[in-house]
C-alpha positions as CSV (number, residue, x, y, z in Angstrom):
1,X,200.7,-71.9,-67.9
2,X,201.7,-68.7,-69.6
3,X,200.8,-65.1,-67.9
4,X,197.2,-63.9,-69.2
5,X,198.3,-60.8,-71.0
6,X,196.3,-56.9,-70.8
7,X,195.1,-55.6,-73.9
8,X,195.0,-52.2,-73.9
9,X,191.7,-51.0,-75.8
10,X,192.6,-48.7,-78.5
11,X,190.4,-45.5,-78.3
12,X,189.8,-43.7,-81.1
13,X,189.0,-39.8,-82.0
14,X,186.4,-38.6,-84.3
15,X,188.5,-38.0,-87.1
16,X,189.9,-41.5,-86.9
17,X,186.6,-43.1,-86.9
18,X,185.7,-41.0,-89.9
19,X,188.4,-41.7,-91.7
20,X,187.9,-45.6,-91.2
21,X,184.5,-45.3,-92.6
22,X,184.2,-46.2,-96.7
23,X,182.0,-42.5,-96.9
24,X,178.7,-43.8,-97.4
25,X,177.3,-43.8,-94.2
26,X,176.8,-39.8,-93.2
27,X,177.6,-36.8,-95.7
28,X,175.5,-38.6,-98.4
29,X,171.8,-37.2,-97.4
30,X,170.2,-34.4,-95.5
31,X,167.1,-34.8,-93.8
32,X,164.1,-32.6,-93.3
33,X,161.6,-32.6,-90.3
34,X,158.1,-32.6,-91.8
35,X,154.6,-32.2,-90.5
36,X,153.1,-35.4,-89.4
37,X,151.0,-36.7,-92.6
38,X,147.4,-37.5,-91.7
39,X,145.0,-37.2,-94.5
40,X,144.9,-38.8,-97.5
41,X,145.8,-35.2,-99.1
42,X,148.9,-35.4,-96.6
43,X,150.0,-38.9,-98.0
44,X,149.1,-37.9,-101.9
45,X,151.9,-34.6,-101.0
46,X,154.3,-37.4,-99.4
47,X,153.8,-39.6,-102.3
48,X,154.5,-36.5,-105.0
49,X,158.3,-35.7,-103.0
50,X,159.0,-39.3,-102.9
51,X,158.1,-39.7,-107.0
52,X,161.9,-37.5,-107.5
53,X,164.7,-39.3,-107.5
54,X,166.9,-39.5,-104.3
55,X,163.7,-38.5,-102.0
56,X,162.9,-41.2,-99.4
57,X,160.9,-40.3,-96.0
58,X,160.8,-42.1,-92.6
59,X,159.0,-41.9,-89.3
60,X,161.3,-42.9,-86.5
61,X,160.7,-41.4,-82.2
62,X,161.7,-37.7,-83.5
63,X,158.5,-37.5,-86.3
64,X,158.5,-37.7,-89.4
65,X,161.5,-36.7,-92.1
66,X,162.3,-36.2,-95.4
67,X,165.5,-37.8,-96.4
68,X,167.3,-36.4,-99.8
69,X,170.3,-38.7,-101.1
70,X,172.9,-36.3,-102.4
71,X,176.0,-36.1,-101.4
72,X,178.2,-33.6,-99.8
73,X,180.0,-31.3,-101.7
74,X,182.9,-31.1,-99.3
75,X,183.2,-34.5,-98.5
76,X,186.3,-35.8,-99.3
77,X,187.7,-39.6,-100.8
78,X,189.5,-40.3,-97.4
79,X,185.8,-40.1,-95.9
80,X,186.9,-36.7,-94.1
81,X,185.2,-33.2,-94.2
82,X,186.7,-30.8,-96.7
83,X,186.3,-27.7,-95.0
84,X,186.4,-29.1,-91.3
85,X,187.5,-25.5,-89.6
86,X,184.5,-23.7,-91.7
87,X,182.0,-26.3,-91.5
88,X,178.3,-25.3,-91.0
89,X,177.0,-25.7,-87.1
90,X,174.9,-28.6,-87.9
91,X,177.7,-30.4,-88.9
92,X,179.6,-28.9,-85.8
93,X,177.2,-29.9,-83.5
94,X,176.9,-33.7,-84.9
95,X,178.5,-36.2,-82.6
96,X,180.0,-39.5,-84.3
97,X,180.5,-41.0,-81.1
98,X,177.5,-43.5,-82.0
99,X,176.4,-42.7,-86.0
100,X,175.9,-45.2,-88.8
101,X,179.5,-46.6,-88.9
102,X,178.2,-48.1,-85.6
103,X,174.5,-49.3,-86.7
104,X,172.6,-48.6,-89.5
105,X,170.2,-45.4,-88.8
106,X,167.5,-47.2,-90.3
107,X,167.1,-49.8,-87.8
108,X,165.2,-47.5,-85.5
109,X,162.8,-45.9,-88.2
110,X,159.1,-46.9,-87.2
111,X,158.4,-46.8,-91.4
112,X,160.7,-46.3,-94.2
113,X,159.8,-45.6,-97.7
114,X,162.4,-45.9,-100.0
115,X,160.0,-45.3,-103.2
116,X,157.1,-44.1,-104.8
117,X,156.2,-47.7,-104.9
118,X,156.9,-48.6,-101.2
119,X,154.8,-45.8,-100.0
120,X,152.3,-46.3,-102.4
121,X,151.5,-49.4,-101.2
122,X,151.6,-48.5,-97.6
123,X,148.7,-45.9,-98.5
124,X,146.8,-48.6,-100.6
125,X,146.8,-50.5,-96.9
126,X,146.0,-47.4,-95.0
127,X,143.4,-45.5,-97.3
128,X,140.8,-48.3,-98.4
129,X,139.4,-45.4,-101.3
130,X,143.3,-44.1,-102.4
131,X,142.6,-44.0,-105.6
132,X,139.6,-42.4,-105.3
133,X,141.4,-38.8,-104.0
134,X,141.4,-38.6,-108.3
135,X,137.4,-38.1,-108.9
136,X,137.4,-34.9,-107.8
């Protein structure tokens, strides 16, 4: 019977994770807290920011958020920051020791609308007269 053998976990920093990630999972969006939508004037607003390209919106515990798909400027092939010493405080105060290179963010959002079309239908559901917020 041969020995049973340690395996020494290997640990890894920040920057290593980051590096190891293909750059598609953080540095891609920004995200904007927005009031909690209500009305059917609320949704109709929603339903105008989501009717640009690269606007999406989610609910998740937190509220409810805006989420803008562009890329960041700084952000560099290797998947690391650009200018990591003079990066904003936001992305100071970001932790990656449990981010979307661990589990997809989206997994915890209570709705997700990736479209016009997605939240369009959700507010056909919600608002039995949505197409009558026009008649006015």
């Amino acid at each position: 019977m041969s020995p049973v053998k340690s395996i020494k976990p290997v640990i890894s920093t920040a920057l290593d994770k980051c590096s190891r990630c293909p750059g598609d999972k953080c540095c891609n969006y920004i995200t904007q807290s927005i009031d909690t939508p209500r009305s059917v004037a609320d949704f109709d607003h929603l339903v105008w920011q989501l009717a640009h390209k690269n606007v999406q919106a989610y609910k998740d515990e937190d509220g409810w958020f805006l989420l803008v798909m562009s890329l960041c400027q700084f952000l560099q092939d290797d998947g690391r920051c650009g200018i990591y010493a003079t990066r904003p405080q936001l992305c100071r105060d970001y932790s990656n020791d449990y981010c979307e290179f661990d589990e997809p963010a989206e997994k915890s959002f209570e709705f997700y609308f990736r479209s016009y079309k997605e939240l369009d239908a959700y507010c056909r559901k919600r608002f039995k007269r949505w197409d009558q917020r026009f008649g006015k």
